[in-house]
GUMARDO-136958 format. One record per residue (C-alpha): residue in one letter; x, y, z. Coordinates in steps of 0.2 Angstrom, whole numbers, plus 5000, padded with zeros to 4 digits. Each point is the difference from the previous one (the first is absolute). Layout:
AXYZ
...
# end
This chain:
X476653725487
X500749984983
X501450144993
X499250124986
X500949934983
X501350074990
X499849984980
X501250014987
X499749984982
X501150044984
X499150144995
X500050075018
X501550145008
X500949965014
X499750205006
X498049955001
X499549915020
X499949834994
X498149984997
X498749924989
X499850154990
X501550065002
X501449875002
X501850005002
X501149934983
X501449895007
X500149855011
X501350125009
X498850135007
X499049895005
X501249915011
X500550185007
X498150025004
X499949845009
X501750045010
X499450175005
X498449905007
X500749825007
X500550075018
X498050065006
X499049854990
X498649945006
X499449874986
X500949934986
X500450124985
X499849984981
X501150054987
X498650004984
X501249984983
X498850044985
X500349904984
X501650034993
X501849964996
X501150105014
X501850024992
X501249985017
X501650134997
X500549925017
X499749855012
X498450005010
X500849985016
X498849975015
X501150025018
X499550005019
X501350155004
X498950114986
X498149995007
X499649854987
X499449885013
X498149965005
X500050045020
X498649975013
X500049844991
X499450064984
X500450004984
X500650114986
X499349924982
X500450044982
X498749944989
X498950024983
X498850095001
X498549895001
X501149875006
X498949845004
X498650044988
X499449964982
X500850194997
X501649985007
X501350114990
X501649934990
X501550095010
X501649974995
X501850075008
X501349974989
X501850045002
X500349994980
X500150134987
X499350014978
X501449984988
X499650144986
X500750064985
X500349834991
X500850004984
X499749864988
X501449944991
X500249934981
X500149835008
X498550005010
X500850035017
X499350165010
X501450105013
X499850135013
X501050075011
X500049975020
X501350095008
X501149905014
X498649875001
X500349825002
X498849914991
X499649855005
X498249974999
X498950094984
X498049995001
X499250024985
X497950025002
X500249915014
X500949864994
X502049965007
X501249994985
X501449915002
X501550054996
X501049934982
X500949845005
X501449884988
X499549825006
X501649914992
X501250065013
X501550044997
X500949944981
X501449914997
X501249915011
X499550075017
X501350005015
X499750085016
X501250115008
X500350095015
X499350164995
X498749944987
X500049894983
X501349954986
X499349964983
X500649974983
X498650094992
X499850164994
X498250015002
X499950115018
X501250124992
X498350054991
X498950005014
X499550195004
X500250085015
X501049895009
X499950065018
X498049975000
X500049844995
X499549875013
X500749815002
X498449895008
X500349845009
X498549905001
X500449855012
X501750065005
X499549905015
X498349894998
X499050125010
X500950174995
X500250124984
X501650115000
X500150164991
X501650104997
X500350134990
X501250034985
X501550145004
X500749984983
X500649914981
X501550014994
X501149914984
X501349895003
X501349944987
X498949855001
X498350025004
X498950115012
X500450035020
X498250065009
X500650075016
X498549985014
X499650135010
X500750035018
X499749945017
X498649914996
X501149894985
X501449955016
X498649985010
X498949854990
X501849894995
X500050005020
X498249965002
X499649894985
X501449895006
X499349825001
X500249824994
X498949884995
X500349805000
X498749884992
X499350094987
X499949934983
X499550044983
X498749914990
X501349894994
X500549965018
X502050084997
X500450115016
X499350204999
X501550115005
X499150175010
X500650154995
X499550155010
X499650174992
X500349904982
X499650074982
X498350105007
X498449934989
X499350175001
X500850174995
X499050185002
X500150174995
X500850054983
X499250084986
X500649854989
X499049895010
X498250114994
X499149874989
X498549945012
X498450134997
X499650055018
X501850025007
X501250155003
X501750055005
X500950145011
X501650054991
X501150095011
X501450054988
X499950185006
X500250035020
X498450095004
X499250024984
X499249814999
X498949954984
X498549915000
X499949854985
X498249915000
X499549894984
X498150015002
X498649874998
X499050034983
X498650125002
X501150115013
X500250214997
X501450095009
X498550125002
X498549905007
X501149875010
X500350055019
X501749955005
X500450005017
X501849995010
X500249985016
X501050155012
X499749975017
X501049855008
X498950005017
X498350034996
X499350015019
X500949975013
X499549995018
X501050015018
X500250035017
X501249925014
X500049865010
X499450105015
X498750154992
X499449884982
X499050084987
X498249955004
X498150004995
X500350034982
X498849924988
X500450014979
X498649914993
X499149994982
X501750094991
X501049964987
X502149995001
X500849984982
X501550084991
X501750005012
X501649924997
X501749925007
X501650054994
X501149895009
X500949894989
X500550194991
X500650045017
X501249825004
X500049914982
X498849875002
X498649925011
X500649845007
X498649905006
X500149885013
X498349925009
X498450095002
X500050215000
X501949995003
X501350044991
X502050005003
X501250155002
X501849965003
X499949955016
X500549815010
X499749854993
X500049835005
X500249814994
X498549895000
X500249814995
X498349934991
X499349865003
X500949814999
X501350054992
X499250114985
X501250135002
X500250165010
X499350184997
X500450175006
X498950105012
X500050185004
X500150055017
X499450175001
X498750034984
X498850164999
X498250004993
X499550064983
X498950165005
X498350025000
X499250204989
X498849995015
X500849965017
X499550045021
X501249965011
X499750035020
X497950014997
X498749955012
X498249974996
X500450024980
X498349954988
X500549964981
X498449974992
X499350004983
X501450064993
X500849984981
X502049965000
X500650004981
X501350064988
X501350005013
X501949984999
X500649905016
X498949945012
X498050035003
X499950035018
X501149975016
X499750025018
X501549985013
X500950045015
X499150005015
X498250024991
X498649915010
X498149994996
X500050014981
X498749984988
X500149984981
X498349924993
X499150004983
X501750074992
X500549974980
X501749974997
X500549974983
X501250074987
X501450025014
X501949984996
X500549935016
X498849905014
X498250045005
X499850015017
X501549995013
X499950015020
X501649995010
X500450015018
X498250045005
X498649955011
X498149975000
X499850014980
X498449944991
X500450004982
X498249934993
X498949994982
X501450084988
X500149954984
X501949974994
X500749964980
X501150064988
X501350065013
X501949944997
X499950094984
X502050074999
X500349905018
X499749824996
X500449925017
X498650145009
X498649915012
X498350044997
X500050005020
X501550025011
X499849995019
X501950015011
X500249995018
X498250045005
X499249965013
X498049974999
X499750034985
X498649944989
X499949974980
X498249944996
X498850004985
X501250064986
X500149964982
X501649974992
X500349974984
X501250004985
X501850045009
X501749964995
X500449925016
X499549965019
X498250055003
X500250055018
X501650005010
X500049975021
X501850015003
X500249985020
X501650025012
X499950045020
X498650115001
X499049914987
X498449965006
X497949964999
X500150034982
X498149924992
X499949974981
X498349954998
X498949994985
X500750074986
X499949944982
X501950014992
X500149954980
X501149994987
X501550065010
X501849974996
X499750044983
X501650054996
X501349925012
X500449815009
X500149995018
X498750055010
X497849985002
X498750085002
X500250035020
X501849995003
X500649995021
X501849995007
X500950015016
X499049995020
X498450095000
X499949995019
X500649885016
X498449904999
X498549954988
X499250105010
X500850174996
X500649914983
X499150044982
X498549924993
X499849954983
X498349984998
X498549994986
X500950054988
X499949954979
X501449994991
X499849944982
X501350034985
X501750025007
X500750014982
X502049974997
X500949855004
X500849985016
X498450075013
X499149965016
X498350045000
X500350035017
X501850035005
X500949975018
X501750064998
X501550045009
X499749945020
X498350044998
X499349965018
X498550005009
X499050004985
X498049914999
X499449994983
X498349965000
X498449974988
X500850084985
X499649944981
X501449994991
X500249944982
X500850004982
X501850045006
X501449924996
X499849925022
X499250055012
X501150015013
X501649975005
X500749915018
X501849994998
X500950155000
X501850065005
X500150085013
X498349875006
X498350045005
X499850005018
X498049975007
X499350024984
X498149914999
X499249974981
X498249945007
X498349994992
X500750064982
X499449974982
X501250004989
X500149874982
X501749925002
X500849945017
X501650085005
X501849925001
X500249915014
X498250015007
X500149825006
X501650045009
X500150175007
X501250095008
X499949975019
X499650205001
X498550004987
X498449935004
X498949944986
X498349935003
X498349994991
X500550074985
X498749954984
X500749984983
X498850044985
X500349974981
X500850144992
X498849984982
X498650025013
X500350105016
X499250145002
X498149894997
X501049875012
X500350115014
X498250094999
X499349835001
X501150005017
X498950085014
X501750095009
X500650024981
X498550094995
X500250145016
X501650034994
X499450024983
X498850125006
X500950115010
X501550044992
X500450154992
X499450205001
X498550005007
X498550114991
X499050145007
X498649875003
X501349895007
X500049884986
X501649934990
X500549984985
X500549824991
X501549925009
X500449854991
# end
């Protein structure tokens, strides 16, 4: 016997009982309903949110310990009114906040206060404005220091507000973007110091501390590497406030922070809606290891409008691999391959956070739902969570990566549709999957990220993990060194319990230096299997350092043959692989029955079960 509902709407009052005629107004009394009811349930129970943008003055925290569970094995559900129909309502919960009071200036440029904020991300009718960049780096005769830069220009002298300007790092290592974050600009009898801000400054000369031997310019004279060199992108300074569309936080004045946006033509300070973002956390979800969160479905909502504020916090984001990022602690030497060099590896790193995390959850549903306008990362579920299911999510418009699952079990992670993520985080996944066991990615679309599509990182209690069937284009769009489905370290102790790479399409792996599909790093008991791959700079790779270990490439189609095909490892199997021409493959592959099904299959499945164009 289903539980009677509980309505919210904007226009309702959180003193009224929570019904259709007289509903409750905030997400928050509806979850103090539902906890007063979870202990004597007897069906599940729906949460009906009306149409609406609810303005969160707090995080939406679900927790076992607090009555948010579904028991008796049902579940607790926050939807749309209408949700699954041709009438379902447009819900939105946003941790952000309207900039008002703009005043525009002689020159063009609005301004508005905010406060203490921290600025980072600025959406303007629904659109991200980036933040005013310089994209000369640094003038004049540049030296490195130990606490920042020497130059014998006086040009930075003139950059406004020193402290919020921002040094980026695009390729400090092939497959990472640093950012670290100015303390200061002085004069010196003969130039300019800019002093970086600390720890994070100490932190990347240990990290970005590499060498690399072979390399040569077009002229073929040797190419010295120079970690955390002359940065090719500079943010944040009113003088940098050319480009229509952009905007700057100056934070001259401790507390009273100002506002500048240059705005596109047709813009009016009072008919354009511009949103910041407040919250860090926008949901979060949790239990323990012993009593976890359970039976909680979110489906049919929309998440936008929360932030990060760590590289305010340390001085910089230094990216590493993947969701991971580096925060002073051990690091190790790793020699590359045949003599290329060696690069330095962090051996503890902590993962960029997600505005909308569960950690310790059991029979979680994610469905339906909108991730967008958001500061780190879309959505993360770790520690401990088993029996998770995020289907038919958007993620776009997100800072950071889109979906992340750590140390979990059991996950399905099915029919999402991923882009435009990576936007301040270049080296973010569309898909990252760490030490889980069983789970399953299957029937996603990815398309148009900076880097790796999706990420299987593995270790001793990797195992079962199944990527099947997804279409994956046009990633690495912004950094080298990875593919569209990226795999490293053992996934198990046998191909049985090991991952399967399988159906899957991967076209348009863009910057130089890719795999379209990418073994890496000890990957082991690894079966890749009847996937389409094509239009990447290879396709996949069989020599790595440290080696593969019982890796099989069987029954793929792909438009070039790998290095070493002929002769592979003794730890890689590769057998009844097709080649087809690259001016012609997708025709050539549907002309292939097998080629054909995987065509067919791959991708986010429709309502009527039907997919979308693969090739």
């Amino acid at each position: 016997m289903a539980e009677p509902p509980i309505f919210v709407a904007p226009w309702g009052d959180d003193t009224w009982p929570g019904t259709v005629e007289r509903p409750l107004a905030t997400v928050f009394a509806a979850q103090r309903a539902v906890r007063a009811r979870t202990a004597t349930m007897t069906g599940d129970l729906v949460v009906h949110l009306r149409a609406g943008t609810y303005h969160l003055d707090r995080t939406l925290e679900f927790r076992a310990d607090q009555g948010d569970s579904g028991t008796g094995g049902h579940h607790v559900r926050y939807q749309p009114h209408r949700f699954g129909t041709a009438e379902q309502e447009t819900v939105v919960l946003s941790g952000g906040r309207a900039v008002t009071g703009w005043t525009p200036g002689a020159d063009g440029v609005w301004t508005a206060p905010v406060g203490d904020l921290d600025v980072r991300q600025l959406h303007v009718d629904g659109r991200r404005a980036g933040r005013a960049a310089h994209t000369t780096g640094i003038p004049g005769n540049v030296t490195k220091t130990e606490t920042g830069y020497v130059t014998d220009s006086s040009v930075p002298l003139s950059w406004h507000g020193a402290d919020g300007i921002e040094f980026v790092y695009p390729g400090v290592y092939p497959w990472s973007e640093a950012r670290c974050a100015v303390a200061g600009i002085t004069a010196t009898e003969h130039g300019t110091t800019i002093t970086m801000a600390q720890p994070a400054w100490d932190w990347a000369r240990r990290l970005y501390d590499a060498e690399w031997h072979g390399a040569t310019s077009e002229d073929g004279d040797q190419v010295d590497w120079v970690p955390l060199a002359n940065p090719p992108l500079i943010e944040n300074s009113r003088s940098f406030l050319t480009e229509p569309g952009t905007f700057v936080l100056d934070r001259s004045t401790p507390g009273q922070h100002v506002l500048h946006y240059l705005p596109l033509p047709g813009e009016h300070p009072e008919r354009t809606e511009v949103v910041v973002p407040v919250l860090e956390t926008l949901v979060a979800g949790s239990g323990t290891e012993q009593h976890p969160l359970t039976g909680l479905t979110l489906r049919g909502l929309t998440f936008a409008h929360a932030g990060w504020s760590g590289i305010r916090r340390t001085g910089g984001y230094l990216h590493y691999h993947g969701v991971n990022h580096y925060l002073g602690g051990g690091l190790t030497q790793f020699a590359l391959p045949e003599g290329m060099g060696r690069v330095t590896v962090p051996t503890e790193t902590a993962r960029l956070p997600a505005n909308v995390e569960f950690t310790h959850v059991a029979r979680l549903a994610l469905v339906d739902n909108h991730f967008t306008h958001l500061g780190a990362g879309g959505l993360s579920i770790g520690e401990s969570s088993v029996d998770v299911l995020v289907r038919g999510n958007t993620f776009t418009d997100i800072s950071g990566s889109g979906i992340t699952v750590a140390d979990s079990a059991d996950c399905v992670i099915e029919d999402n549709l991923v882009h435009d993520i990576g936007r301040e985080y270049r080296g973010s996944p569309a898909i990252a999957l760490s030490q889980t066991r069983d789970a399953i990615v299957r029937h996603n679309e990815i398309h148009h990220v900076p880097h790796n599509g999706i990420v299987v990182t593995g270790g001793e209690r990797a195992r079962g993990t199944q990527v099947v069937a997804n279409l994956i284009h046009h990633t690495m769009t912004a950094l080298a060194d990875g593919g569209g489905i990226y795999v490293s370290a053992p996934q198990g102790a046998s191909f049985a319990s090991g991952a399967v790479i399988r159906g899957n399409v991967i076209h348009d792996t863009v910057t130089s230096y890719n795999f379209g599909l990418y073994t890496d790093y000890g990957a082991a008991w690894v079966t890749v299997l009847g996937n389409a791959i094509h239009r990447g700079d290879t396709p996949v790779v069989l020599q790595v350092s440290p080696p593969l270990r019982h890796v099989a490439f069987l029954g793929n189609f792909w438009d070039a043959e790998p290095s070493g095909h002929d002769t592979p490892p003794d730890t890689v199997v590769v057998a009844g692989n097709t080649v087809l021409p690259g001016d012609d493959f997708t025709r050539a592959l549907a002309a292939d029955p097998a080629g054909a099904d995987i065509l067919a299959t791959a991708g986010r499945r429709t309502a009527t079960g039907q997919h979308p164009p693969a090739g």
